[in-house]
Biopython code that builds the backbone (N, CA, C, O; Angstrom):
import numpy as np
from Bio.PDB.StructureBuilder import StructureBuilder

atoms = [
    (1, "UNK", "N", (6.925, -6.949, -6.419)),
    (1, "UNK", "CA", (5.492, -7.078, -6.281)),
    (1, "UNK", "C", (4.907, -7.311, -7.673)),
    (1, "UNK", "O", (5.137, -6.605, -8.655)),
    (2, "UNK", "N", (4.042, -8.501, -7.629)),
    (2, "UNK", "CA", (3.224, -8.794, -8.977)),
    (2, "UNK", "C", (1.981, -7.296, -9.081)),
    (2, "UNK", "O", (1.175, -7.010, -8.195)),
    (3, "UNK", "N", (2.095, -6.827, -9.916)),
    (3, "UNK", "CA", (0.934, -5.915, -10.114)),
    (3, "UNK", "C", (-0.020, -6.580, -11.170)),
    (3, "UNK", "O", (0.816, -7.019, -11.959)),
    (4, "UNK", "N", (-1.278, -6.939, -11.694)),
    (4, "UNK", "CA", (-2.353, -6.961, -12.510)),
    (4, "UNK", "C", (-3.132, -6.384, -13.106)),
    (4, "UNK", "O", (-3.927, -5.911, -12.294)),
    (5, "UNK", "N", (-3.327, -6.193, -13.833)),
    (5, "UNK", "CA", (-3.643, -4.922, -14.140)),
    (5, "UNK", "C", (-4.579, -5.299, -15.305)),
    (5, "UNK", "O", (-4.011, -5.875, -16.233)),
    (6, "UNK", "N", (-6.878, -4.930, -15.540)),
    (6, "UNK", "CA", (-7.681, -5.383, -16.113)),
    (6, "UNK", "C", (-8.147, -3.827, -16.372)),
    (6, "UNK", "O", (-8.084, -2.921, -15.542)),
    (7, "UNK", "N", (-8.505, -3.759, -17.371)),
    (7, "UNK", "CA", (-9.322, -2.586, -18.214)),
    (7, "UNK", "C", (-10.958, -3.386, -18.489)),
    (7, "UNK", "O", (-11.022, -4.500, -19.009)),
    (8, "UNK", "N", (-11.987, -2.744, -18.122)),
    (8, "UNK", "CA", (-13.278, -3.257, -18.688)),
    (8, "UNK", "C", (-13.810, -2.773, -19.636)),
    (8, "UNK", "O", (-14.579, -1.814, -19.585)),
    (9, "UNK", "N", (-13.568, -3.202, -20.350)),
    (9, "UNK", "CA", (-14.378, -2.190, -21.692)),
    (9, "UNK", "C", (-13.926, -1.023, -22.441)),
    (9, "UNK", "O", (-14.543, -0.268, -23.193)),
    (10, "UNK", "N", (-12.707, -1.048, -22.063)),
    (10, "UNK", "CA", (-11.538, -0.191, -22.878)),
    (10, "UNK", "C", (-10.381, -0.398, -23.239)),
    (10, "UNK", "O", (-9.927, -1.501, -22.933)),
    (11, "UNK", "N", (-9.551, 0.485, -23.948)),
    (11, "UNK", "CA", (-8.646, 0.079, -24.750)),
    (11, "UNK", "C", (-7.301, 0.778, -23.419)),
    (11, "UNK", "O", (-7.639, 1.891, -23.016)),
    (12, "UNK", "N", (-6.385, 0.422, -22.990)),
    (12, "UNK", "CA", (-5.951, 0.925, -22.070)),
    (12, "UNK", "C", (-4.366, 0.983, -22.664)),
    (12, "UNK", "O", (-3.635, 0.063, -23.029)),
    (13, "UNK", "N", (-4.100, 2.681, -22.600)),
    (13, "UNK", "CA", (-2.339, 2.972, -23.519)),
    (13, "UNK", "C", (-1.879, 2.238, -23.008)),
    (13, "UNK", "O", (-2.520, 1.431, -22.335)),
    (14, "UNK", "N", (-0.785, 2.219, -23.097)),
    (14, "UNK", "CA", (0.774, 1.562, -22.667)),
    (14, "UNK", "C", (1.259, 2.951, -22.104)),
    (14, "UNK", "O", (2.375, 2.695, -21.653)),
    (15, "UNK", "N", (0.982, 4.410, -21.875)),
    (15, "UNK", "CA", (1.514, 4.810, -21.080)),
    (15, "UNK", "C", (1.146, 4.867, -19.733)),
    (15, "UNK", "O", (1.893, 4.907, -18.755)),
    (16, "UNK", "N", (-0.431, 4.869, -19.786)),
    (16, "UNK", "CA", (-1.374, 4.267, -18.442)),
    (16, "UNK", "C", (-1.120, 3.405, -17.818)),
    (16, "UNK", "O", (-1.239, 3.526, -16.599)),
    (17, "UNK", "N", (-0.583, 1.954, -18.475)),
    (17, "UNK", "CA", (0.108, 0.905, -17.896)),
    (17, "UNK", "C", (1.121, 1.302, -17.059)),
    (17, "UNK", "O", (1.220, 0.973, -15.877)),
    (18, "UNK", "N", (1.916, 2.050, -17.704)),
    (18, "UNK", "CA", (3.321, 1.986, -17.288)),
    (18, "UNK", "C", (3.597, 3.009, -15.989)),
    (18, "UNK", "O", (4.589, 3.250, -15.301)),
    (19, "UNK", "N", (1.826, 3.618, -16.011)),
    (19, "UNK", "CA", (2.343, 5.004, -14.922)),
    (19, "UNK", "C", (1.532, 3.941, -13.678)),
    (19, "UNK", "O", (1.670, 4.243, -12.492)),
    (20, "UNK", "N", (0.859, 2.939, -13.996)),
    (20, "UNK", "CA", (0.167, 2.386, -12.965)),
    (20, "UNK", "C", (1.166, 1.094, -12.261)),
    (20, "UNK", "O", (1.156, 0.452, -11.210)),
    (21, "UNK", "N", (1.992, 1.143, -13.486)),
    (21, "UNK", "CA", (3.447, -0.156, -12.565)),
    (21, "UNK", "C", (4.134, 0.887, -11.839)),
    (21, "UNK", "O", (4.105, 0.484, -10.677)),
    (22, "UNK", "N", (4.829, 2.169, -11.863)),
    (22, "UNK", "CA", (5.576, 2.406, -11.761)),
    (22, "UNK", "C", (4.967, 3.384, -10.047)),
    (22, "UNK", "O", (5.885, 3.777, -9.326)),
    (23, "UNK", "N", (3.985, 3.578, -9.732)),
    (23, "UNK", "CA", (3.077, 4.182, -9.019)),
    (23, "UNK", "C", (2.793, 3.029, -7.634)),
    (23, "UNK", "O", (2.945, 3.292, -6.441)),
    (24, "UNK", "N", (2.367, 1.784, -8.205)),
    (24, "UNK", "CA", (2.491, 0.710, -7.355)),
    (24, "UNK", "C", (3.688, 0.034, -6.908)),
    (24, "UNK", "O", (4.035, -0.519, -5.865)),
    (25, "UNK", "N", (4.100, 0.213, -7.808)),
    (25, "UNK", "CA", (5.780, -0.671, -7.105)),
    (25, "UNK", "C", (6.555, 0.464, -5.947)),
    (25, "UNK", "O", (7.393, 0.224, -5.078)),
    (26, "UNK", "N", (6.113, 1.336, -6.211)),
    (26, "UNK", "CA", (6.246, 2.732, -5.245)),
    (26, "UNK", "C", (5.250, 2.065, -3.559)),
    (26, "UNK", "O", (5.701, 2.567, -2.529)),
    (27, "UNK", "N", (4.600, 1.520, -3.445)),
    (27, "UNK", "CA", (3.832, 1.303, -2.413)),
    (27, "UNK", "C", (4.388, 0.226, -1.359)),
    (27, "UNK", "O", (3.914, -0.081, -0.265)),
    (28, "UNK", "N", (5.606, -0.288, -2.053)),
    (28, "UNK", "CA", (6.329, -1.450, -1.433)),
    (28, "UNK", "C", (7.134, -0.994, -0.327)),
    (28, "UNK", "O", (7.365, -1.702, 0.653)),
    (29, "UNK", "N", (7.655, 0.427, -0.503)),
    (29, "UNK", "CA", (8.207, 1.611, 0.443)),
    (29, "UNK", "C", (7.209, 1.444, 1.847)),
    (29, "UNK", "O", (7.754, 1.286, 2.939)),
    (30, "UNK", "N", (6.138, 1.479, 1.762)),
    (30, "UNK", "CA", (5.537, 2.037, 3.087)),
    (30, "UNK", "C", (4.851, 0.570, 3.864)),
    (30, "UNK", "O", (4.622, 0.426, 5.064)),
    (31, "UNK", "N", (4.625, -0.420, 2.752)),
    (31, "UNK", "CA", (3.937, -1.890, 3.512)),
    (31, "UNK", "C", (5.452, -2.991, 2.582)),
    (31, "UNK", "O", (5.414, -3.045, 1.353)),
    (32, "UNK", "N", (6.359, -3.576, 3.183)),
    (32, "UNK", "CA", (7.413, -4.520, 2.183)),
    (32, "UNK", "C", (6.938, -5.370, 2.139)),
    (32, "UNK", "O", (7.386, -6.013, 1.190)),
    (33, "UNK", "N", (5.665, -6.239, 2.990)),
    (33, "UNK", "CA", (4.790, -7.409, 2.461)),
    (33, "UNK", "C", (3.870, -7.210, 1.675)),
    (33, "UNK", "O", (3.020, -8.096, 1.760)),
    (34, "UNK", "N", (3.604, -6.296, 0.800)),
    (34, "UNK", "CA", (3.018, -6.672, -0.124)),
    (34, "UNK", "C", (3.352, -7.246, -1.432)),
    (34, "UNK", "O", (4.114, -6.647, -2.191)),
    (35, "UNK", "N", (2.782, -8.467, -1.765)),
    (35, "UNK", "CA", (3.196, -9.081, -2.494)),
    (35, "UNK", "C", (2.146, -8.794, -4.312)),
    (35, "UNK", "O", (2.775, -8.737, -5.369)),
    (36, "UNK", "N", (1.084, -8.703, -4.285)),
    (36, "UNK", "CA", (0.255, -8.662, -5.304)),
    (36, "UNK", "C", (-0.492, -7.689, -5.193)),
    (36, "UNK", "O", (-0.852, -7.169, -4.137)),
    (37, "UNK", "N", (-0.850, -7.297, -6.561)),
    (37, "UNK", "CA", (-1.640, -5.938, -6.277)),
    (37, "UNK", "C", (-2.577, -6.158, -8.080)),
    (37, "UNK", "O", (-2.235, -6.365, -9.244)),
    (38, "UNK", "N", (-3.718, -5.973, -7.397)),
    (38, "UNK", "CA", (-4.679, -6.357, -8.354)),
    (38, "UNK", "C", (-5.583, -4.963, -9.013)),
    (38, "UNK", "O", (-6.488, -4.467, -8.343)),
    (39, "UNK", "N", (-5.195, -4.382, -10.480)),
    (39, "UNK", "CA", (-6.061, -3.291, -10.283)),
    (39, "UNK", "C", (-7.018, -3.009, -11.504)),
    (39, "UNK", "O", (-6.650, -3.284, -12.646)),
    (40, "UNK", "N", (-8.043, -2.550, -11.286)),
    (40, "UNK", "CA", (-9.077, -2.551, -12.137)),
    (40, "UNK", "C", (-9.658, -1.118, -12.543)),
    (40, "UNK", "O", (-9.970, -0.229, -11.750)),
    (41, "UNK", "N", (-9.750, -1.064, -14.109)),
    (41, "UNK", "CA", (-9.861, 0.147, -14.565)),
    (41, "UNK", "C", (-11.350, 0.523, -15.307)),
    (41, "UNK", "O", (-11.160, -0.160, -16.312)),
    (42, "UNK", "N", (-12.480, 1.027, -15.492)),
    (42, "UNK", "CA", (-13.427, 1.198, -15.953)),
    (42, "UNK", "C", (-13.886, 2.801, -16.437)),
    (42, "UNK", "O", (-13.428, 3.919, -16.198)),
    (43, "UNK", "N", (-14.918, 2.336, -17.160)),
    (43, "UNK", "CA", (-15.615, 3.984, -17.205)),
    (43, "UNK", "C", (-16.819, 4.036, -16.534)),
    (43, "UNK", "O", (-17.290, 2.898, -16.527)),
    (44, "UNK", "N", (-17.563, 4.843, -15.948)),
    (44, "UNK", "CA", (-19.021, 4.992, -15.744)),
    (44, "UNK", "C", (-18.868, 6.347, -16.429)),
    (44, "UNK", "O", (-18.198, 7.212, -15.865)),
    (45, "UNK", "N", (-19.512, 6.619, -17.747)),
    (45, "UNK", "CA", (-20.442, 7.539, -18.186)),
    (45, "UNK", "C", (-19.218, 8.060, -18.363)),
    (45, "UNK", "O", (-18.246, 7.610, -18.971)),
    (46, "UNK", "N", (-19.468, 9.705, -17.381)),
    (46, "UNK", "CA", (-17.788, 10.761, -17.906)),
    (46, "UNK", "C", (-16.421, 10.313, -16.990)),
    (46, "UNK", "O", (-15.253, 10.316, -17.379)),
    (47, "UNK", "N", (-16.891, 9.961, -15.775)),
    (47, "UNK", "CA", (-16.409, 9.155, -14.649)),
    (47, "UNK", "C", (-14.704, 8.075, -14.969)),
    (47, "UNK", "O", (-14.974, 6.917, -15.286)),
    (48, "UNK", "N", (-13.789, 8.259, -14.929)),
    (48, "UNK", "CA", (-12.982, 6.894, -15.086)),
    (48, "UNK", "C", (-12.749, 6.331, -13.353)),
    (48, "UNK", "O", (-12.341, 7.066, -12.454)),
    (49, "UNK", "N", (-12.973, 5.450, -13.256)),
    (49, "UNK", "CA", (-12.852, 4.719, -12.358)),
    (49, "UNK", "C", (-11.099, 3.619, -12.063)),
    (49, "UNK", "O", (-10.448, 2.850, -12.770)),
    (50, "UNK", "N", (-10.978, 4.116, -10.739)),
    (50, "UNK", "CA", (-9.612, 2.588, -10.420)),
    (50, "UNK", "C", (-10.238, 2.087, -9.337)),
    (50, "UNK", "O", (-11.088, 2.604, -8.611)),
    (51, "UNK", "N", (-9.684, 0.935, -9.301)),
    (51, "UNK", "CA", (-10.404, -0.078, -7.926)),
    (51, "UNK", "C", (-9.177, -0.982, -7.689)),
    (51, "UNK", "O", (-8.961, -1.870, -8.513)),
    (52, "UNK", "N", (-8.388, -0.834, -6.674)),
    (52, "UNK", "CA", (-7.375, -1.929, -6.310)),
    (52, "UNK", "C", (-7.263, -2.602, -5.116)),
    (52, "UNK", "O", (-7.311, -2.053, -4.015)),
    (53, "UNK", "N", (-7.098, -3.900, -5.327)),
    (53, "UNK", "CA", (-6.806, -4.805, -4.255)),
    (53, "UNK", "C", (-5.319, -5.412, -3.267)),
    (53, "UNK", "O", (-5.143, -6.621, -3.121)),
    (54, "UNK", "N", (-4.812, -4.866, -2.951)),
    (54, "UNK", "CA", (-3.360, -4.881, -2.187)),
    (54, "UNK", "C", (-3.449, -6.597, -1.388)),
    (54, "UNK", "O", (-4.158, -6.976, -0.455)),
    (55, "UNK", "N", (-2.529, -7.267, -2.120)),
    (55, "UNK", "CA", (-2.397, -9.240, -0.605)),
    (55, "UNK", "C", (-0.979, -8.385, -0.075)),
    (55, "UNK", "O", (0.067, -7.952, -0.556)),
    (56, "UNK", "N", (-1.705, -8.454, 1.280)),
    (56, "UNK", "CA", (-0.241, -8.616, 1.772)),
    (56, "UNK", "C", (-0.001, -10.303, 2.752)),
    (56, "UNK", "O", (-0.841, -11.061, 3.237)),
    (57, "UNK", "N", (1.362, -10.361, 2.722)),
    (57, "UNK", "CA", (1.533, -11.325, 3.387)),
    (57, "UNK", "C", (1.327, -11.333, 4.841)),
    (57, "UNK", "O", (1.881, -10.545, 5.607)),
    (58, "UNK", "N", (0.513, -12.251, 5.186)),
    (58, "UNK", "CA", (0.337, -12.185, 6.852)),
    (58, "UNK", "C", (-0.679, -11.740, 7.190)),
    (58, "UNK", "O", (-1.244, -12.112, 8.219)),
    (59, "UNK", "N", (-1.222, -10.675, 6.252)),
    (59, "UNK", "CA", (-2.434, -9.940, 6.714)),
    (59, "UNK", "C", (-3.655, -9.939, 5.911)),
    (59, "UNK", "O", (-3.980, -10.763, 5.057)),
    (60, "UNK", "N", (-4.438, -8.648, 6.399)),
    (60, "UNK", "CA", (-6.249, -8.866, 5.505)),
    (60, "UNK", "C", (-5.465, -8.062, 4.106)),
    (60, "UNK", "O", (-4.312, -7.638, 4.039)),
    (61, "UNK", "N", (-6.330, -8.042, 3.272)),
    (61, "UNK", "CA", (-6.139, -7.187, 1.460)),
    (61, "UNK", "C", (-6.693, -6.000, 2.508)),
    (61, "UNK", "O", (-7.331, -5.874, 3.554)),
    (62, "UNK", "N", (-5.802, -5.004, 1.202)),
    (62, "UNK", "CA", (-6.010, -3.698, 1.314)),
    (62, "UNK", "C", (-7.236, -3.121, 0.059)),
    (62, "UNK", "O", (-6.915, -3.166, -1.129)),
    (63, "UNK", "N", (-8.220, -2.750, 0.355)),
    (63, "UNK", "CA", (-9.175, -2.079, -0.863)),
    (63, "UNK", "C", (-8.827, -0.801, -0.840)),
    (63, "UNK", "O", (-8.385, -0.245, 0.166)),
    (64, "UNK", "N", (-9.049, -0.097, -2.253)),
    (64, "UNK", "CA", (-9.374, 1.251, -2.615)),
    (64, "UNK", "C", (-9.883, 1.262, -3.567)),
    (64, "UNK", "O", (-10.046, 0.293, -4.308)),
    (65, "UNK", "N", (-10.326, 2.634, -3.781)),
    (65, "UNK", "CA", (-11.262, 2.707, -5.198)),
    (65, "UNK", "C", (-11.300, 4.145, -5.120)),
    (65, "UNK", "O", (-11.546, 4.654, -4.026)),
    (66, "UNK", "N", (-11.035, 5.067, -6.401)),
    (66, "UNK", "CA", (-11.104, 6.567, -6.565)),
    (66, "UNK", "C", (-11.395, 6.315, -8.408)),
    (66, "UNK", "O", (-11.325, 5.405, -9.234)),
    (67, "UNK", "N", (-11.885, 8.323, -8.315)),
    (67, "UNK", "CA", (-12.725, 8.560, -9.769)),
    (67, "UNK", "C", (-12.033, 9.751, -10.117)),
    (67, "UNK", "O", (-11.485, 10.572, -9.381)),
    (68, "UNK", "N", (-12.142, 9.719, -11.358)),
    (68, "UNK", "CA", (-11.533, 11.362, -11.773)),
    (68, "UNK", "C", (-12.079, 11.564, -13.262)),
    (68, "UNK", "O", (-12.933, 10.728, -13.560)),
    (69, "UNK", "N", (-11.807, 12.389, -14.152)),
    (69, "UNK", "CA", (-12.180, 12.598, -15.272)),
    (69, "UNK", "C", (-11.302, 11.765, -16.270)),
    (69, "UNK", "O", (-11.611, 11.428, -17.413)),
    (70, "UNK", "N", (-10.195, 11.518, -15.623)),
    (70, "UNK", "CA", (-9.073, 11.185, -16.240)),
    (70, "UNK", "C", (-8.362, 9.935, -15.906)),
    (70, "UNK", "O", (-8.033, 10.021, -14.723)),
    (71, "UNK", "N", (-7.845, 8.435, -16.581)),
    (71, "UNK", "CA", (-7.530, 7.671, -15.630)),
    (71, "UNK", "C", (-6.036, 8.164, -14.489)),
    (71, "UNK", "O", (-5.787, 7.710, -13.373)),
    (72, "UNK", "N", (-5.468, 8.941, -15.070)),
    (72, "UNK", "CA", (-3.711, 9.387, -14.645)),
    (72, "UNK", "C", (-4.269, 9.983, -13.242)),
    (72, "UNK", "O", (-3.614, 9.432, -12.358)),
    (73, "UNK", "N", (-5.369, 11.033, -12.576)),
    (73, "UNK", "CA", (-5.932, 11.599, -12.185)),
    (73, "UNK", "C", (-6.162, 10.746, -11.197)),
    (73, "UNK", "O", (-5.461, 10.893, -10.196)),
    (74, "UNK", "N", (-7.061, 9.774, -11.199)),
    (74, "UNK", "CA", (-7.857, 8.399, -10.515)),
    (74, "UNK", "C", (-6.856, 7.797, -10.318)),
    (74, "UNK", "O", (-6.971, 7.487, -9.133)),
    (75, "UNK", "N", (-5.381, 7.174, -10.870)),
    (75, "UNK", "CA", (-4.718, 6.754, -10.345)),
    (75, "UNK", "C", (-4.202, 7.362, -8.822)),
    (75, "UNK", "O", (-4.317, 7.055, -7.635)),
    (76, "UNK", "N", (-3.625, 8.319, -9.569)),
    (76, "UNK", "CA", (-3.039, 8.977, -8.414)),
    (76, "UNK", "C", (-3.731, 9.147, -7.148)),
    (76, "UNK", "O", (-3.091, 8.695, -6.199)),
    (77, "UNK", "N", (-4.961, 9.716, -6.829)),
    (77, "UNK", "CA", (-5.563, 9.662, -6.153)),
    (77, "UNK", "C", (-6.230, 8.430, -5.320)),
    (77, "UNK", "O", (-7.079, 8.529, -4.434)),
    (78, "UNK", "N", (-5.688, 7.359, -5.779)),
    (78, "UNK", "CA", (-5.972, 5.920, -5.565)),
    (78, "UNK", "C", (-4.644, 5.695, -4.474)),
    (78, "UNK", "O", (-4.734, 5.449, -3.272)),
    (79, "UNK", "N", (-3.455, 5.853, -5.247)),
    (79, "UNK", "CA", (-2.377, 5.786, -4.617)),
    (79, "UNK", "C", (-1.777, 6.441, -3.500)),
    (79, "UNK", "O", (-0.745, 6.228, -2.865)),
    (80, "UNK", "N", (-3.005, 7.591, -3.395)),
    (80, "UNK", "CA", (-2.854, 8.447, -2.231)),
    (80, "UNK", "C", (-3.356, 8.080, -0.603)),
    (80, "UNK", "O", (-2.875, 8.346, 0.499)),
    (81, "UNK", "N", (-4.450, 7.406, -1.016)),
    (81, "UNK", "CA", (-5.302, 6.421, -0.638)),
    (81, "UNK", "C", (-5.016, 5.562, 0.109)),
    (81, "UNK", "O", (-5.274, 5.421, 1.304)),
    (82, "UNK", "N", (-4.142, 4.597, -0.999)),
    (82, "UNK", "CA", (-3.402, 3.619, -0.417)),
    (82, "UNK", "C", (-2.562, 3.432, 0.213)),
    (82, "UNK", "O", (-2.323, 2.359, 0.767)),
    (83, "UNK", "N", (-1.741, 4.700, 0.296)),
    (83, "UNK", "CA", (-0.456, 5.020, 1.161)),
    (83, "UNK", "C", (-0.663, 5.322, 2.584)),
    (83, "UNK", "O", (0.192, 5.229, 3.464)),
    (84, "UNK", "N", (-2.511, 5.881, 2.792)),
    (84, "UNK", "CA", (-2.598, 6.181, 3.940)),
    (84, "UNK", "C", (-2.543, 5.305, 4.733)),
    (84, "UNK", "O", (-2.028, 5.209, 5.847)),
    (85, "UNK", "N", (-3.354, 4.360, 3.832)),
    (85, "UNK", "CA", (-4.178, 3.095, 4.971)),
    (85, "UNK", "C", (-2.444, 1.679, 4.874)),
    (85, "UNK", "O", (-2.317, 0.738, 5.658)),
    (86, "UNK", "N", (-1.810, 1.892, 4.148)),
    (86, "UNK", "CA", (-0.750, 1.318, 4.143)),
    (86, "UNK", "C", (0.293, 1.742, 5.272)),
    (86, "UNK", "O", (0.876, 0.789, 5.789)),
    (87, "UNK", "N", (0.597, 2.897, 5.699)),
    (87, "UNK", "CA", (1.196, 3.926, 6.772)),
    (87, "UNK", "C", (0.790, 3.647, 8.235)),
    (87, "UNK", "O", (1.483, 3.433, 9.229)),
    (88, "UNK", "N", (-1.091, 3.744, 7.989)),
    (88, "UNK", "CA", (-1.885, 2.922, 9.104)),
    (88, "UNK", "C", (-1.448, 1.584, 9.556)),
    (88, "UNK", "O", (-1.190, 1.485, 10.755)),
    (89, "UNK", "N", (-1.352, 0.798, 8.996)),
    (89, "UNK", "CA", (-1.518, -0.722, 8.928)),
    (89, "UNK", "C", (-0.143, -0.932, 9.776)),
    (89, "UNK", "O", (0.077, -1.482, 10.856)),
    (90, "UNK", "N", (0.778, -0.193, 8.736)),
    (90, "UNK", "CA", (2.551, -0.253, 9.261)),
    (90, "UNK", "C", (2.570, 0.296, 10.983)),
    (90, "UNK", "O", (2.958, -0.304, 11.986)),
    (91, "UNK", "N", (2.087, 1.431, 10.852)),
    (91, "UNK", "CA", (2.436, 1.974, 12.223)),
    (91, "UNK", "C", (1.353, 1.417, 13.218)),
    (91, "UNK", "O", (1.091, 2.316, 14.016)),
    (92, "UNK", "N", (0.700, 0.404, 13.452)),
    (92, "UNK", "CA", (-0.037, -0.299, 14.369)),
    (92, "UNK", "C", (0.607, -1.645, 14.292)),
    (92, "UNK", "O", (-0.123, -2.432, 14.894)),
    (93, "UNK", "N", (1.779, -2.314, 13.755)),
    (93, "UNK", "CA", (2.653, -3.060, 13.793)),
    (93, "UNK", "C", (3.756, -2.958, 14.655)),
    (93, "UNK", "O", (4.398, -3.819, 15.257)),
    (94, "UNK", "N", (3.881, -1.321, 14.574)),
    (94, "UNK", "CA", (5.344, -1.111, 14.900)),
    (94, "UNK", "C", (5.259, -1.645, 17.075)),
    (94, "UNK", "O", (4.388, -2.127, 17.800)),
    (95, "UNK", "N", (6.480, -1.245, 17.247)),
    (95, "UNK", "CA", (6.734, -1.804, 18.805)),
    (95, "UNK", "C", (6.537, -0.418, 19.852)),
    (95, "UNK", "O", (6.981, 0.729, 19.793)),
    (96, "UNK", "N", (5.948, -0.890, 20.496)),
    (96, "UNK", "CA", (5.216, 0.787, 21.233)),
    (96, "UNK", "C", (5.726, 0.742, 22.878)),
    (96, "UNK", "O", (5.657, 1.676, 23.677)),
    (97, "UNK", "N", (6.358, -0.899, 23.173)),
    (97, "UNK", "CA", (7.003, -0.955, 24.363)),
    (97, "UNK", "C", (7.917, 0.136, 24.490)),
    (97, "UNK", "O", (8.351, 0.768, 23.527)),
    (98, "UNK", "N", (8.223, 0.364, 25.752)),
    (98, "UNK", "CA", (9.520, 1.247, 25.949)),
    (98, "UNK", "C", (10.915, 0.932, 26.537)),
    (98, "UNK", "O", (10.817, 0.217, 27.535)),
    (99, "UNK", "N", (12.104, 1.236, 26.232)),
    (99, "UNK", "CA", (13.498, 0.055, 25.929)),
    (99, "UNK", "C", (13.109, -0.759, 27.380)),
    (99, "UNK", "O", (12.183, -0.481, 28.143)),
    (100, "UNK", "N", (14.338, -2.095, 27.542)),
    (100, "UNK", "CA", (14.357, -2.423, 27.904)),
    (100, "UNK", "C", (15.197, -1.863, 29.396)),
    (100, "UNK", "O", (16.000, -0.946, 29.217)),
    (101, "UNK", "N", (15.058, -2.295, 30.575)),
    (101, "UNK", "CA", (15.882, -1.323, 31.818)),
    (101, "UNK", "C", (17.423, -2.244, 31.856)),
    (101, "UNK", "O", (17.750, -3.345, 31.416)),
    (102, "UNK", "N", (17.967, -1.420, 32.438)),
    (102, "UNK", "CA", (19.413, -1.862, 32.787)),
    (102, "UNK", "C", (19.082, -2.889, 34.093)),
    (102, "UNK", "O", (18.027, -2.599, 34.658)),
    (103, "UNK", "N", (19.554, -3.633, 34.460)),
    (103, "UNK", "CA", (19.537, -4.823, 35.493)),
    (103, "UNK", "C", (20.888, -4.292, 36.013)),
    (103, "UNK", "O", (21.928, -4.206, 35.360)),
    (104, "UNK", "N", (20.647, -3.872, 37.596)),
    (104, "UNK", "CA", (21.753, -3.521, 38.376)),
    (104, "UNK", "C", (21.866, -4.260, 39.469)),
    (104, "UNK", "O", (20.839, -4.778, 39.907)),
    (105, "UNK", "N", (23.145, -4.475, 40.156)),
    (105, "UNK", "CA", (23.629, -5.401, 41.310)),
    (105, "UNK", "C", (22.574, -4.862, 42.086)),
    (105, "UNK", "O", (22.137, -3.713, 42.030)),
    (106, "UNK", "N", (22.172, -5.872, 42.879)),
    (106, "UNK", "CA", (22.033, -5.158, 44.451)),
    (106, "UNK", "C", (22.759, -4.587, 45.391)),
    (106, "UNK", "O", (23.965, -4.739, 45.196)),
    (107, "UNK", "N", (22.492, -3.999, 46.318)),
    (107, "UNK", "CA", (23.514, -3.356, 47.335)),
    (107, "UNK", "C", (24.259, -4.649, 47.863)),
    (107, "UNK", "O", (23.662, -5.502, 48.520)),
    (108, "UNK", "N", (25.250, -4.717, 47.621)),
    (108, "UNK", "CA", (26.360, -5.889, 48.790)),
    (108, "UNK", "C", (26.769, -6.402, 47.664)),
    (108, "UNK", "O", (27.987, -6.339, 47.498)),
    (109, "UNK", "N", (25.923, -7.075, 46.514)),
    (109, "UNK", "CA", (26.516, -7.712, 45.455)),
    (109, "UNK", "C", (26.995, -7.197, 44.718)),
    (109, "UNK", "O", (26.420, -6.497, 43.884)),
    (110, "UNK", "N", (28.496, -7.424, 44.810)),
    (110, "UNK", "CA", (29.406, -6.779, 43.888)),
    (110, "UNK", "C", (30.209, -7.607, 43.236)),
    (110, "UNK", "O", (30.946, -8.326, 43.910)),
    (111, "UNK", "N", (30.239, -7.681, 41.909)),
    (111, "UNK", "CA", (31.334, -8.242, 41.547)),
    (111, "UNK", "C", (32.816, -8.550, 41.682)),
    (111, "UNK", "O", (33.547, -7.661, 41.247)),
    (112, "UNK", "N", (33.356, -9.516, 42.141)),
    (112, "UNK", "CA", (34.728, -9.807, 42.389)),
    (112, "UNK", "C", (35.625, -10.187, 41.500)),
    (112, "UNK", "O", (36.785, -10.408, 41.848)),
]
sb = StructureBuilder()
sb.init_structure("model")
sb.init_model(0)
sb.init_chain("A")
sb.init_seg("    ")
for serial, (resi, resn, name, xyz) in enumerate(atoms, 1):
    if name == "N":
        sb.init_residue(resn, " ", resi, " ")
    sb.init_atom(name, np.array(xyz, "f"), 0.0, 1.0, " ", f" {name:<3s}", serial, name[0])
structure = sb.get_structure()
C-alpha cells in the first residue's frame, strides 16, 4: 500500500513518519484492497490533528479524522477508527448464504 503522508505547517520527525507507515501498512490486514492511503497532519491551536483518506479498490474511500494533544496519540486513535469502519466494510462483503445442499437420487433412481 502507497501511504502519503503531508504535514501543514510543521516540521514533521522521522519518527512520526515512521510510526504512521508502520500503523497503516497494518490496515491492509483487515481491508487487502486497499491500495493508497492519503494522510494529513496539522495543528489547531493545542489540538494536533490526523485526517486520512483510505482508495480502496472497487469501492467508495474510507475517511477519518481524530485529535489528541500529541500527534503519536491522534494517530493511533485514527487507526482505531479506521479498523472499525474497515472490519465494517469487510464483513458486509463477506457470503451470508448458507452451504450449499447435497442433491440426492430420487426414490427408484438408483445408480447401476
Amino acid at each position: 500500500m502507497q501511504v502519503i503522508i503531508s504535514a501543514r505547517h510543521i516540521d514533521l520527525p522521522e519518527d512520526v513518519r515512521d510510526h504512521i507507515e508502520s500503523q497503516f501498512q497494518r490496515l491492509t490486514r483487515f481491508e487487502p484492497r486497499v491500495s493508497r492511503s492519503e494522510v494529513t497532519l496539522r495543528e489547531e491551536g493545542a489540538a494536533c490533528v490526523v485526517e486520512a483518506v483510505l482508495s480502496i479498490d472497487g469501492g467508495a474511500p474510507v475517511h477519518g479524522a481524530a485529535e489528541a494533544e500529541v500527534f503519536r496519540s491522534a494517530i493511533d486513535r485514527l487507526t482505531d477508527k479506521l479498523t472499525k469502519q474497515l472490519k465494517r466494510i469487510r464483513s458486509r462483503r463477506t457470503d451470508h448464504r448458507g452451504p450449499i445442499p447435497e442433491i440426492r437420487p430420487m426414490p427408484g433412481e438408483e445408480d447401476a
